[in-house]
C-alpha positions in Angstrom: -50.6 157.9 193.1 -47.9 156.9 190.7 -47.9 156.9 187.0 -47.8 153.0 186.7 -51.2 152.9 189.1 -52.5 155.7 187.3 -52.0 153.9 183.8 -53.2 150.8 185.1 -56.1 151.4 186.6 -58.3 150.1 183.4 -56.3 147.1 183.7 -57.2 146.5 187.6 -61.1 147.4 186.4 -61.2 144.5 184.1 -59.5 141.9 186.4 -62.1 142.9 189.1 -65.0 142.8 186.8 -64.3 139.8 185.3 -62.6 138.0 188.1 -66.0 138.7 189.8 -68.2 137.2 186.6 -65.4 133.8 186.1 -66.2 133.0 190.0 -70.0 133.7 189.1 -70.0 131.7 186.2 -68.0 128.7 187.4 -70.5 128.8 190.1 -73.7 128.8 187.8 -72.0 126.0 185.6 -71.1 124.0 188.3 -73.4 123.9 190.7 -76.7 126.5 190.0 -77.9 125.5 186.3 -77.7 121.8 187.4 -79.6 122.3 190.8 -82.6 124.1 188.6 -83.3 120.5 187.4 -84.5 119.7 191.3 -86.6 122.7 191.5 -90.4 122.0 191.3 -91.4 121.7 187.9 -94.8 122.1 188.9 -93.9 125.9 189.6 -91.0 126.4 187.1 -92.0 129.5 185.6 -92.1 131.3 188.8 -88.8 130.1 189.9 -87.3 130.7 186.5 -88.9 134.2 186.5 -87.4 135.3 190.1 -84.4 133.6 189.2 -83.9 136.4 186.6 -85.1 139.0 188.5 -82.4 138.3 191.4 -79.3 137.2 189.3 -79.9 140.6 186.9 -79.3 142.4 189.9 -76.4 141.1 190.5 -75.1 140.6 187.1 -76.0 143.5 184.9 -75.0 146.1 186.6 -71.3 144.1 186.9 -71.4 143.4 183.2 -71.8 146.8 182.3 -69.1 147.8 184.1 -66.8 145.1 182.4 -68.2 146.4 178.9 -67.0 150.1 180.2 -63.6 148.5 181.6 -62.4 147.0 178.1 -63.5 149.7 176.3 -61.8 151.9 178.7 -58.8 149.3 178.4 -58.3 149.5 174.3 -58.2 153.1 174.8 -55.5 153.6 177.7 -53.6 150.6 177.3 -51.1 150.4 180.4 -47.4 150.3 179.5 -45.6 147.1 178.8 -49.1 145.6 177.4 -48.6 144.4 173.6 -51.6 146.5 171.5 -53.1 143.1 170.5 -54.0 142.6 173.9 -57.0 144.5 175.0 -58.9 143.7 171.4 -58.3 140.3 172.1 -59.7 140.7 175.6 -62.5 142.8 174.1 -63.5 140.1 171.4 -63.4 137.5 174.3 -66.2 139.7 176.3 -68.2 140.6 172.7 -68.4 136.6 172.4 -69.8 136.2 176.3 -72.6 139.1 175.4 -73.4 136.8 171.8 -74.1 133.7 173.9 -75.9 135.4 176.9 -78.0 137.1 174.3 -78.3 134.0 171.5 -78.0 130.9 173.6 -78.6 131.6 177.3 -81.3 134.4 177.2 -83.5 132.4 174.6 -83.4 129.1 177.1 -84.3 131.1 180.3 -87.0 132.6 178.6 -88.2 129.1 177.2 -87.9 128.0 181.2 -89.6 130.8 181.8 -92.7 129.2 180.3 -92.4 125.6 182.2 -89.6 123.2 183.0 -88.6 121.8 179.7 -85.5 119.2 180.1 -84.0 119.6 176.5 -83.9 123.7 177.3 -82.5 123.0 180.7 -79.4 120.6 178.9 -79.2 123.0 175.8 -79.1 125.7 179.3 -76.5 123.6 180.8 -74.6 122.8 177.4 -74.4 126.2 176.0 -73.4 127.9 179.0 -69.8 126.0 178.7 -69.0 128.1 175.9 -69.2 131.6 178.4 -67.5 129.6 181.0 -64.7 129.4 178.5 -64.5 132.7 176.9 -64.3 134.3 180.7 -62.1 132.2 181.7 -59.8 132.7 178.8 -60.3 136.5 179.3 -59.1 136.3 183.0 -56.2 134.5 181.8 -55.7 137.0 179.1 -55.8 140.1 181.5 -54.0 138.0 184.2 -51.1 138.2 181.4 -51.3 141.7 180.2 -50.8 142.7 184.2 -47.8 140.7 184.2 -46.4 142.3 181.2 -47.7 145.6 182.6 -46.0 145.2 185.6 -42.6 143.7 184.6 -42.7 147.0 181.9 -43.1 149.2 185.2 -40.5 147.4 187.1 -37.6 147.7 184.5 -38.4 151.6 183.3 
């Protein structure tokens, strides 16, 4: 293994983990959150509540790892990458954990209780703002393996 794949590796760990969670999200945005408005509201709650049960399977365990991967990233920032970088990435991700955790978490638990259209469009609504932030993280990290790799091409 060479010293650029060595030093990038918590590079290639955040572009995997949050390539994964932008195609997740752009998914749920796009097509999921607004299909829950067809499901039958007569049985909401248990939809909402296996809803959560298998998407946390899938998603926790993937978020985690991106929390590890910029944190791991800030601390062995590959060559080439401006210092800036990987705190700005990091910031992106703290503000995608503040809306899960204040916006998105307090409307599933609200469907959780019983369809409820205002909670579904604040659901919908709300969620925009984490479709942004990972997006603009991917882009971010995108950039820094650019750098990275033009920095590992001309030493």
């Amino acid at each position: 293994m060479t010293a650029f794949q060595t030093r990038s590796a918590p590079l290639v760990a955040n572009l995997v983990t949050t390539a994964f969670m932008v195609g997740l999200i752009w998914f749920v945005q796009l097509v999921h959150y607004p299909l829950m408005a067809g499901w039958p509201h007569d049985e909401f709650g248990a939809w909402e509540a296996r809803h959560r049960e298998r998407t946390g399977l899938v998603v926790v365990p993937v978020m985690l790892a991106e929390g590890a991967a910029a944190a791991w990233l800030v601390l062995c920032r590959p060559n080439g990458v401006p210092a800036w970088l990987p705190w700005a990435a990091g910031l992106l991700l703290l503000g995608v954990w503040a809306s899960t955790f204040l916006l998105q978490v307090p409307c599933h638990e609200r469907l959780g209780q019983g369809w409820d259209e205002a909670t579904h469009a604040r659901l919908v609504a709300t969620n925009w703002l984490r479709t942004l932030l990972w997006s603009l993280r991917l882009g971010l990290l995108a950039a820094a393996a650019m750098t990275s790799r033009s920095a590992a091409e001309t030493a």
